[in-house]
Backbone as XML, in Angstrom:
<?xml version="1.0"?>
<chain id="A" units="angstrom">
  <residue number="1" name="UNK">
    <atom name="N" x="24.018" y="-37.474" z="-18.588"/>
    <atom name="CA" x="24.155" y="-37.642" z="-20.017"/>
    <atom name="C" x="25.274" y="-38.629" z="-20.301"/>
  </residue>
  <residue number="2" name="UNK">
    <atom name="N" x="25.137" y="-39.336" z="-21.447"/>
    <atom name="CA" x="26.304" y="-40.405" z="-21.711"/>
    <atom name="C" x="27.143" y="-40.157" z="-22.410"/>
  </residue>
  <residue number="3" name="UNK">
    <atom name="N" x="28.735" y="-40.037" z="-21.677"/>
    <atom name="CA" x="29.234" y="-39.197" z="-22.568"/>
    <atom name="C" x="29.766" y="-39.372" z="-24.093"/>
  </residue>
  <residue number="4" name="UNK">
    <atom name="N" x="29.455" y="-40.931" z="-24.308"/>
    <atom name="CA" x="29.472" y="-41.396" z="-25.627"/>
    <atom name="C" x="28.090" y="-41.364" z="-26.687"/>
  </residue>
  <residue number="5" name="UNK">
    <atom name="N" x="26.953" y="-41.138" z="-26.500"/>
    <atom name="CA" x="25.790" y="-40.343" z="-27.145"/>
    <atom name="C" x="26.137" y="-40.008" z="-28.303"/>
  </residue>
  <residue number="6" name="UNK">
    <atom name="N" x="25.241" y="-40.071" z="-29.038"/>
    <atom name="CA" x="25.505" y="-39.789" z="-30.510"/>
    <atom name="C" x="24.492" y="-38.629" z="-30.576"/>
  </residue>
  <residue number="7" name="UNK">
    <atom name="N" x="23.469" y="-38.243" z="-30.319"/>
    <atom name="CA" x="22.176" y="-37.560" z="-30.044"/>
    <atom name="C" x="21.731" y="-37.444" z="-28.631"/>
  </residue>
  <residue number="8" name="UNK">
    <atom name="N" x="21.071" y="-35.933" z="-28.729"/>
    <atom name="CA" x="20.861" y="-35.398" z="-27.027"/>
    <atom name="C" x="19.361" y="-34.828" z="-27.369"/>
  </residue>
  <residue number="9" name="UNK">
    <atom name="N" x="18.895" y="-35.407" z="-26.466"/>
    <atom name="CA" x="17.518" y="-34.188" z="-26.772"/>
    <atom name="C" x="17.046" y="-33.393" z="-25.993"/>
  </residue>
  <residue number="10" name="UNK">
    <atom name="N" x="16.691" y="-32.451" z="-25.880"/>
    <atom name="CA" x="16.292" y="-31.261" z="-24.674"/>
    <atom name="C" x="15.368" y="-30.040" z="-25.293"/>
  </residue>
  <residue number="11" name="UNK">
    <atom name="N" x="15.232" y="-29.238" z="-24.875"/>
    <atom name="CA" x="14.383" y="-27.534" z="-25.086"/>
    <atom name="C" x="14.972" y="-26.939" z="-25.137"/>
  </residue>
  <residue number="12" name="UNK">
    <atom name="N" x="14.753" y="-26.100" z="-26.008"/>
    <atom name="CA" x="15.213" y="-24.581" z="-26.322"/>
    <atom name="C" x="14.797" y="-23.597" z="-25.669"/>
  </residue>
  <residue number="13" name="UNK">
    <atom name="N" x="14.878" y="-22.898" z="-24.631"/>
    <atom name="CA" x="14.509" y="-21.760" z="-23.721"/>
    <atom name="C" x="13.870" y="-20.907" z="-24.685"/>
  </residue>
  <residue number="14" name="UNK">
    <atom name="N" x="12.934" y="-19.849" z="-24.104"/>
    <atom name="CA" x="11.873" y="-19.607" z="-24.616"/>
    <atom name="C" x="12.349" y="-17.911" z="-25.063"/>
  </residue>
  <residue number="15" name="UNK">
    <atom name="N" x="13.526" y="-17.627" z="-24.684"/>
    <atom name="CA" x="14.239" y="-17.038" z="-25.056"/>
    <atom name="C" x="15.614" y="-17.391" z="-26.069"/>
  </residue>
  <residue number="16" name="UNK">
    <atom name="N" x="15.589" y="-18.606" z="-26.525"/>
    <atom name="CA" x="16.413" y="-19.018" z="-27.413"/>
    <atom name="C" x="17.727" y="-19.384" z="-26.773"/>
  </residue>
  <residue number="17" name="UNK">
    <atom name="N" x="18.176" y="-18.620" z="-25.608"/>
    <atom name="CA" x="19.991" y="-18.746" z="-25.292"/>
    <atom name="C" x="20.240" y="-19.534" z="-24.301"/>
  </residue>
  <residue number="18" name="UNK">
    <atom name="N" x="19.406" y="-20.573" z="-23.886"/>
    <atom name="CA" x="20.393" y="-21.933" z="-23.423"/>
    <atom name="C" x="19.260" y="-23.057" z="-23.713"/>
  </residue>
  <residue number="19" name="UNK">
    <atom name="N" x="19.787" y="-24.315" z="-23.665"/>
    <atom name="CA" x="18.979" y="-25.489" z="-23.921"/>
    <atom name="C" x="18.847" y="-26.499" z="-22.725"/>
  </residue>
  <residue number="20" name="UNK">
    <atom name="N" x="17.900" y="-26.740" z="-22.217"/>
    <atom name="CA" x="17.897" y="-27.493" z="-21.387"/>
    <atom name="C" x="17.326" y="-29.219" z="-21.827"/>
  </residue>
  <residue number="21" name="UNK">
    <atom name="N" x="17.657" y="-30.127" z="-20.726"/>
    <atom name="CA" x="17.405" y="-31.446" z="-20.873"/>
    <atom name="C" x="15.755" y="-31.438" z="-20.471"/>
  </residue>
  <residue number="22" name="UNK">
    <atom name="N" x="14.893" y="-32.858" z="-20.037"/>
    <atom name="CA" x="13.647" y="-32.579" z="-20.297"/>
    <atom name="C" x="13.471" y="-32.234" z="-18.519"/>
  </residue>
  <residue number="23" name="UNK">
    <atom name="N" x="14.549" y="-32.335" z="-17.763"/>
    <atom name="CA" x="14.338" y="-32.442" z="-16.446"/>
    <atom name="C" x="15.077" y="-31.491" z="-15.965"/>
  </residue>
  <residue number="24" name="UNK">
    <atom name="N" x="15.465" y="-30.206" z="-17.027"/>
    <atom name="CA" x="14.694" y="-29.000" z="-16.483"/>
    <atom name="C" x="16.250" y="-28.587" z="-16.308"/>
  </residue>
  <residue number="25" name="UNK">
    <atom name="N" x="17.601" y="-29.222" z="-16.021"/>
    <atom name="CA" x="18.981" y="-29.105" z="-15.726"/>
    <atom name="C" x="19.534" y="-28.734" z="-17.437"/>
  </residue>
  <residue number="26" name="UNK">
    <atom name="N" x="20.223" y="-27.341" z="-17.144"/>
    <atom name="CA" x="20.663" y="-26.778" z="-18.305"/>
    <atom name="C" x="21.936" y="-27.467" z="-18.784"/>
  </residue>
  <residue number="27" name="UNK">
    <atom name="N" x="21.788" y="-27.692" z="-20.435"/>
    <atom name="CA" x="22.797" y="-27.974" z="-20.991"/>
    <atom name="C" x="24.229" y="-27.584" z="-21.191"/>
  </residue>
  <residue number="28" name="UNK">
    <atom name="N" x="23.849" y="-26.351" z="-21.893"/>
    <atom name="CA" x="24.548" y="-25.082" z="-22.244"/>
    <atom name="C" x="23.719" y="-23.791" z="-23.140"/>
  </residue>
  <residue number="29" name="UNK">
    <atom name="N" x="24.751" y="-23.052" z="-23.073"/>
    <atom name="CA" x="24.302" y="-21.943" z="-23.532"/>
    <atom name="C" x="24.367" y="-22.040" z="-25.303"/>
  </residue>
  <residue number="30" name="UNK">
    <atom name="N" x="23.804" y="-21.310" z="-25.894"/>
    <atom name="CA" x="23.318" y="-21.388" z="-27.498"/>
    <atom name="C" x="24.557" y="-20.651" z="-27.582"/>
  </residue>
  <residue number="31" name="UNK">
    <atom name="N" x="25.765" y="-21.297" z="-28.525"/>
    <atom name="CA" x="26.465" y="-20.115" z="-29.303"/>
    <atom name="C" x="26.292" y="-19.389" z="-30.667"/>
  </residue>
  <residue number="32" name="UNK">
    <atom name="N" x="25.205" y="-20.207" z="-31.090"/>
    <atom name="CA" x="24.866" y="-19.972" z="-32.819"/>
    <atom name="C" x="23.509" y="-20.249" z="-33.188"/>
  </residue>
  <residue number="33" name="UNK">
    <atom name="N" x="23.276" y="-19.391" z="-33.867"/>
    <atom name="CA" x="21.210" y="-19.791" z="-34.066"/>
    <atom name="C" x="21.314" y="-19.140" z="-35.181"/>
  </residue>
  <residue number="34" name="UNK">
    <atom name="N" x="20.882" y="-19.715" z="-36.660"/>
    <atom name="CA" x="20.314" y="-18.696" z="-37.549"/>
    <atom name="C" x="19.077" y="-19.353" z="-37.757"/>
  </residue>
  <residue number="35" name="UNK">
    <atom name="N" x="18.449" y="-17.952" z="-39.087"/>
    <atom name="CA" x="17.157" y="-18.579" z="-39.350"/>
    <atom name="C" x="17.429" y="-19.802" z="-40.331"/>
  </residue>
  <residue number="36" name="UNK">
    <atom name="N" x="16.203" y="-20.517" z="-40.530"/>
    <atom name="CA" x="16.046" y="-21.651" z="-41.414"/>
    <atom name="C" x="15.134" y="-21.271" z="-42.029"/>
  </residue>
  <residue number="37" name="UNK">
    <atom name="N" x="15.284" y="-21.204" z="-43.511"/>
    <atom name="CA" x="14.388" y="-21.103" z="-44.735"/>
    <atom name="C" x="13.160" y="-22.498" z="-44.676"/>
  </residue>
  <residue number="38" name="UNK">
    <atom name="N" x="12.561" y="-21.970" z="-44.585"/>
    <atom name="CA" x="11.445" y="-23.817" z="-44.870"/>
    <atom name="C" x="10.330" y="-23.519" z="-46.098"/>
  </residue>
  <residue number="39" name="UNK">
    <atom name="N" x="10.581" y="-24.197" z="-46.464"/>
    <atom name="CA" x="9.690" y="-24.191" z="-48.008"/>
    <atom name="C" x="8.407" y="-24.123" z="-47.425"/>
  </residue>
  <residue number="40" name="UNK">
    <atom name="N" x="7.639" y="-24.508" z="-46.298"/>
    <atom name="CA" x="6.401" y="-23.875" z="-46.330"/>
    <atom name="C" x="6.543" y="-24.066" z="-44.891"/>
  </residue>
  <residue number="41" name="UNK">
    <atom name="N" x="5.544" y="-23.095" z="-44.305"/>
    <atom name="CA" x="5.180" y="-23.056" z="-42.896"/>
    <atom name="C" x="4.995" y="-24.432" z="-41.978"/>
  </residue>
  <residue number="42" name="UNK">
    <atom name="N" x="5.586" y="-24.387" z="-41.205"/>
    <atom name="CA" x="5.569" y="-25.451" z="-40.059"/>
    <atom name="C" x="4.385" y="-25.369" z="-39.002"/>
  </residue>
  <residue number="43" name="UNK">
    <atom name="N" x="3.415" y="-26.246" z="-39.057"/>
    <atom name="CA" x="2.720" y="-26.664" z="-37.850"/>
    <atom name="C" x="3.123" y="-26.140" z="-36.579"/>
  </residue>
  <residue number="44" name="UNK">
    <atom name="N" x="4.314" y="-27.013" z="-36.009"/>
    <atom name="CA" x="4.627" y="-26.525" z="-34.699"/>
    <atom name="C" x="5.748" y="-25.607" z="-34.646"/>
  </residue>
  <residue number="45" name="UNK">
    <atom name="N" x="6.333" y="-25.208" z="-35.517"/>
    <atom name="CA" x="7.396" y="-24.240" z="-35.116"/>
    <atom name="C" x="6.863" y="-22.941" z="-36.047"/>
  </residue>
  <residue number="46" name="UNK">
    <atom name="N" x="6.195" y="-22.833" z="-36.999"/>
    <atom name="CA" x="5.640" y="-21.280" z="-37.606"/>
    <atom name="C" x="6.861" y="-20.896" z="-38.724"/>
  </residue>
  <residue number="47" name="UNK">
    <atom name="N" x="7.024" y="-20.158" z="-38.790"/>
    <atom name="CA" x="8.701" y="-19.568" z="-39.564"/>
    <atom name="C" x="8.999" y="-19.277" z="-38.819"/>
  </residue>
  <residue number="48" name="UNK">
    <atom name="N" x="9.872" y="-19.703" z="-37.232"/>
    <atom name="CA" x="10.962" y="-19.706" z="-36.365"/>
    <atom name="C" x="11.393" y="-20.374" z="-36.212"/>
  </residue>
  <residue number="49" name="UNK">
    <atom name="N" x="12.054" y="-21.195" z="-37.468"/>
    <atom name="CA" x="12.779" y="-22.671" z="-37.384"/>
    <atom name="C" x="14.482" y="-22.124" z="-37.637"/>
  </residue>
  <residue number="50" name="UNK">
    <atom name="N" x="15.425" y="-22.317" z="-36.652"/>
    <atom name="CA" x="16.459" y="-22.185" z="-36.568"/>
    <atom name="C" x="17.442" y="-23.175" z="-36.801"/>
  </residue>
  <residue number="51" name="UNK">
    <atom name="N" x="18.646" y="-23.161" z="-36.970"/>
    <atom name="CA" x="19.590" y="-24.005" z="-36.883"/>
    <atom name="C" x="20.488" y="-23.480" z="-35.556"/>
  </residue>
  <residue number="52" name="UNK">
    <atom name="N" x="20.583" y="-24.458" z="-35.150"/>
    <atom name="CA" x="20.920" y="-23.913" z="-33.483"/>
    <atom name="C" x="22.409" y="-24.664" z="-33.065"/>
  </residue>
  <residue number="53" name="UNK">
    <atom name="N" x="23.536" y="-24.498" z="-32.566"/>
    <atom name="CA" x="24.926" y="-24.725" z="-31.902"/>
    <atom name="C" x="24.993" y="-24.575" z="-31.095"/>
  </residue>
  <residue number="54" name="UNK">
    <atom name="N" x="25.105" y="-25.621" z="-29.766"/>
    <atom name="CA" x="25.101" y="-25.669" z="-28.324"/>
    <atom name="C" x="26.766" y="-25.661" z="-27.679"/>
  </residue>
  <residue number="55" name="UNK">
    <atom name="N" x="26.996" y="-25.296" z="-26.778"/>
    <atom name="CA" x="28.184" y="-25.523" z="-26.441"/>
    <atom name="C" x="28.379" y="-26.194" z="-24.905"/>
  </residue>
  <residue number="56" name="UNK">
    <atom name="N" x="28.303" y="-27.559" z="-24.773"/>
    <atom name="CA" x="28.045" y="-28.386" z="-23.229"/>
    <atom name="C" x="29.147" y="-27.632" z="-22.431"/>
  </residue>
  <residue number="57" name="UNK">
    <atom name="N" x="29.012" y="-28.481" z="-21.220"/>
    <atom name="CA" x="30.300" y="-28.064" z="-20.464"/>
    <atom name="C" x="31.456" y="-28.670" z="-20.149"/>
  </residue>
  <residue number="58" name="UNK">
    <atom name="N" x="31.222" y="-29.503" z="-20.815"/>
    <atom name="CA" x="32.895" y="-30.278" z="-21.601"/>
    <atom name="C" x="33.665" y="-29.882" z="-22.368"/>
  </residue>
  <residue number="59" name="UNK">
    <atom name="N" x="33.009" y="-28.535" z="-23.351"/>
    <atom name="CA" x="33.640" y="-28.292" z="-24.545"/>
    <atom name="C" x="32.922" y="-28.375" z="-25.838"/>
  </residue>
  <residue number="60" name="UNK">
    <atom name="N" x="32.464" y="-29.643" z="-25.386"/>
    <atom name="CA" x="31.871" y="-30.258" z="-26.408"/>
    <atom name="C" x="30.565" y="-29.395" z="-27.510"/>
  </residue>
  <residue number="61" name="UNK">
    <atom name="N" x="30.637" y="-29.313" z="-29.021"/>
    <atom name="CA" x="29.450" y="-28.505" z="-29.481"/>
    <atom name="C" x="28.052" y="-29.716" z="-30.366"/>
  </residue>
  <residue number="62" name="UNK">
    <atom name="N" x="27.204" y="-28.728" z="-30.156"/>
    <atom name="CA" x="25.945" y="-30.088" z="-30.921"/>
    <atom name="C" x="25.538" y="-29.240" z="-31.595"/>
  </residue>
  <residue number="63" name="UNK">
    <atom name="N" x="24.474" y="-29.673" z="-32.637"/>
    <atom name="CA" x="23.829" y="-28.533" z="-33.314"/>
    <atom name="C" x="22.466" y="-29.595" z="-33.796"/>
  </residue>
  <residue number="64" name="UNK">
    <atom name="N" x="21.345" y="-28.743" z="-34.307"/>
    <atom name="CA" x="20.259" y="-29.103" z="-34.730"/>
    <atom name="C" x="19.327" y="-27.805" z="-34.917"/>
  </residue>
  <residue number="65" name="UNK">
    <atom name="N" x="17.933" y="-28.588" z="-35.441"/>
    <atom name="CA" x="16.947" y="-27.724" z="-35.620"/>
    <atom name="C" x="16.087" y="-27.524" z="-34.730"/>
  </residue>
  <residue number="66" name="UNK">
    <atom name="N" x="15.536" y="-25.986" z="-34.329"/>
    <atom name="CA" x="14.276" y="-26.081" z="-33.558"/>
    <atom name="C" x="13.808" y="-24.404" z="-33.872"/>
  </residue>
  <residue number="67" name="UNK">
    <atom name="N" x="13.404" y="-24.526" z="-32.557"/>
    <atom name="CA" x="12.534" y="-23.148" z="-32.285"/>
    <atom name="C" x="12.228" y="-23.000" z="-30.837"/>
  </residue>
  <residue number="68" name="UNK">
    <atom name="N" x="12.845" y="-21.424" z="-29.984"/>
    <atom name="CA" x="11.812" y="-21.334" z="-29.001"/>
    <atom name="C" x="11.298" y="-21.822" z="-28.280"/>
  </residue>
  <residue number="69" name="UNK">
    <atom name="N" x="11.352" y="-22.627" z="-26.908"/>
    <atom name="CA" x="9.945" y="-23.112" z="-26.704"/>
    <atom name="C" x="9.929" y="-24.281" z="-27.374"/>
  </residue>
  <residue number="70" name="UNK">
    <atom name="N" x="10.197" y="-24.713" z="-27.690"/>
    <atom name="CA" x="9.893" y="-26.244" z="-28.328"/>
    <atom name="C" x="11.522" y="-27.210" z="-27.858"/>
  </residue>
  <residue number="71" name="UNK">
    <atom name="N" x="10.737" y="-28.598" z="-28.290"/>
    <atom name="CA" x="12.056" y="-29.791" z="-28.424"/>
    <atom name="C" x="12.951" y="-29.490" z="-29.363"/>
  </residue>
  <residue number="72" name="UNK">
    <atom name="N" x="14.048" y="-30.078" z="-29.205"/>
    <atom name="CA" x="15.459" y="-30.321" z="-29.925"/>
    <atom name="C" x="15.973" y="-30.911" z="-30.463"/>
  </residue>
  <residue number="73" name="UNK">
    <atom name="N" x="16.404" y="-31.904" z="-31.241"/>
    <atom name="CA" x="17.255" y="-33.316" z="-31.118"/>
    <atom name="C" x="18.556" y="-32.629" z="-31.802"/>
  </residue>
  <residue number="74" name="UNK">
    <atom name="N" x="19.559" y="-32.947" z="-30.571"/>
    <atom name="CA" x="21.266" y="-32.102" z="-30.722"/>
    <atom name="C" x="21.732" y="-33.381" z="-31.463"/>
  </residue>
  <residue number="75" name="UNK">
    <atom name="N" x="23.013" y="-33.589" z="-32.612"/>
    <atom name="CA" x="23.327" y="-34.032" z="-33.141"/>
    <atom name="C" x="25.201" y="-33.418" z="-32.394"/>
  </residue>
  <residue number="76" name="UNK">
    <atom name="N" x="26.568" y="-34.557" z="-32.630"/>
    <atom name="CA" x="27.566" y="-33.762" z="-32.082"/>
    <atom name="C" x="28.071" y="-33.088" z="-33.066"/>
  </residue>
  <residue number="77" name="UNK">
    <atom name="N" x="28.934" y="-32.234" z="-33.106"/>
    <atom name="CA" x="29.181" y="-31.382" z="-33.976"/>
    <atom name="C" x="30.822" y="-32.218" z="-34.533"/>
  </residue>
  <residue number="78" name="UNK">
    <atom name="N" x="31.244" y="-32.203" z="-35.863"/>
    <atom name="CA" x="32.850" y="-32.675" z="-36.086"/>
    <atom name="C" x="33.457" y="-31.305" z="-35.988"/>
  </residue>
  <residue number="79" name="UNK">
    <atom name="N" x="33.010" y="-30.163" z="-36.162"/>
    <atom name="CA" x="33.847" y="-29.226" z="-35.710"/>
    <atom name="C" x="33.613" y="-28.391" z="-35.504"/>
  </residue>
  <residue number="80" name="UNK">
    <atom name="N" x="34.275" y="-27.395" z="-34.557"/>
    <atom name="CA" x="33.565" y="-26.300" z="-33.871"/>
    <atom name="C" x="33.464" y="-24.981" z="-34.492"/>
  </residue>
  <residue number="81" name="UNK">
    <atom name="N" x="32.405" y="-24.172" z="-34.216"/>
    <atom name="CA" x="31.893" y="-22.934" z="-35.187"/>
    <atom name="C" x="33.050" y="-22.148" z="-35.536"/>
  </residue>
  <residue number="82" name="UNK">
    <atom name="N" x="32.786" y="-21.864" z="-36.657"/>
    <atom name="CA" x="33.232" y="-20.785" z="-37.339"/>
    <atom name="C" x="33.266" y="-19.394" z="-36.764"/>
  </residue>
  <residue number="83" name="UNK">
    <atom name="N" x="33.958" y="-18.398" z="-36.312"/>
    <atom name="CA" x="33.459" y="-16.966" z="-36.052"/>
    <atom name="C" x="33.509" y="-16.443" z="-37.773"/>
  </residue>
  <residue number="84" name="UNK">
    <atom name="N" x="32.357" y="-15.548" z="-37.691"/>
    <atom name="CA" x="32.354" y="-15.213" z="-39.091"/>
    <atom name="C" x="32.668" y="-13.638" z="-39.188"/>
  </residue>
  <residue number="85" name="UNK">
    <atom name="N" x="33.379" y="-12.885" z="-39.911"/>
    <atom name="CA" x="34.602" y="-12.034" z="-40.508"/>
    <atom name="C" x="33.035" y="-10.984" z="-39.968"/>
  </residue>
  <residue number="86" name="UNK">
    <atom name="N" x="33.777" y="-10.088" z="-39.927"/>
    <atom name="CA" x="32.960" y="-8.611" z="-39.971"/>
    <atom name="C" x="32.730" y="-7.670" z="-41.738"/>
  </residue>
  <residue number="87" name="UNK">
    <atom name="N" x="31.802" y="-7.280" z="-41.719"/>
    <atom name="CA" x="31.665" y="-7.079" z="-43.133"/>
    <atom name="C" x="32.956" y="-5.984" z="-43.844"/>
  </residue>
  <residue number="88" name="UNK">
    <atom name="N" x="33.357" y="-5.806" z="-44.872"/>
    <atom name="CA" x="34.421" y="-4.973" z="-45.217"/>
    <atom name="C" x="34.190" y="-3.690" z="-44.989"/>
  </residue>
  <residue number="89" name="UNK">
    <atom name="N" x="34.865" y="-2.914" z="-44.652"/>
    <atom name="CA" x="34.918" y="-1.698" z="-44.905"/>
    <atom name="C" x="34.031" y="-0.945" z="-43.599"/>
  </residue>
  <residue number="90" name="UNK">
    <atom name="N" x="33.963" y="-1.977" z="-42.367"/>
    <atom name="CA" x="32.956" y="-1.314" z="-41.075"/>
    <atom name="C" x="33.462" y="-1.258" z="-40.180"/>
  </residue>
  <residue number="91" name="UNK">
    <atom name="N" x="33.900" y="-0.551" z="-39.410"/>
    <atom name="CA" x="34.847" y="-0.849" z="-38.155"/>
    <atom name="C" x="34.489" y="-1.553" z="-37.009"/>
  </residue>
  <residue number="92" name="UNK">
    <atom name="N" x="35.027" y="-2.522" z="-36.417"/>
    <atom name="CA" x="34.777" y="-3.347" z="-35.704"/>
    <atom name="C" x="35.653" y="-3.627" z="-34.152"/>
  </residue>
  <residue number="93" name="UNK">
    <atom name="N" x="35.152" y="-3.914" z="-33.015"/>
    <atom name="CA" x="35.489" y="-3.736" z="-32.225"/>
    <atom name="C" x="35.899" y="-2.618" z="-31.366"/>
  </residue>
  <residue number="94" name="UNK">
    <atom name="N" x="37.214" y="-2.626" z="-31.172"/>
    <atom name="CA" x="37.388" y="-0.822" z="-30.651"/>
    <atom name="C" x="38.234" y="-0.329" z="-31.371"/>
  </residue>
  <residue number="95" name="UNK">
    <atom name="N" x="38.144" y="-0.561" z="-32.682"/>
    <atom name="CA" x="39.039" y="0.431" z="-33.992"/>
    <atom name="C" x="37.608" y="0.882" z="-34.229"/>
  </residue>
  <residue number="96" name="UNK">
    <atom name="N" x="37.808" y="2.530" z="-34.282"/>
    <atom name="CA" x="37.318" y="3.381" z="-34.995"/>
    <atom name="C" x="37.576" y="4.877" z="-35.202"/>
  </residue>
</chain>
């Protein structure tokens, strides 16, 4: 891969949690996937269109759209994910 790339493209494991290139050598592992709302059903992806956050093994994070089983096109990320708060009032971790 070049490490100046602006865009990466690869697969989404068919289990969603790592992305590989087309020659089969894993990227990284998925740190972030939600769903994606799509105003109407997709041809090739169905309503399992995600927004997806890769994390290489440089450090480095990408993100884009896909699904499952299907292609990718990773975009780089300007900054790295958010962890998002636990809801109020639920105990979390090993407070309880």
């Amino acid at each position: 891969m070049n490490a100046k790339a602006d865009r990466i493209s690869g697969i989404v494991s068919e289990d969603g949690q790592t992305v590989t290139d087309y020659a089969g050598n894993t990227l990284g592992p998925v740190v972030r996937s939600v769903p994606v709302k799509l105003a109407t059903r997709s041809v090739i992806h169905g309503a399992n269109m995600r927004a997806i956050r890769v994390r290489l093994d440089d450090g480095t994070e990408w993100h884009g759209r896909g699904s499952p089983g299907a292609a990718i096109l990773l975009r780089k990320a300007s900054a790295p994910a958010r962890d998002r708060k636990p809801p109020k009032g639920k105990p979390h971790g090993d407070a309880m």
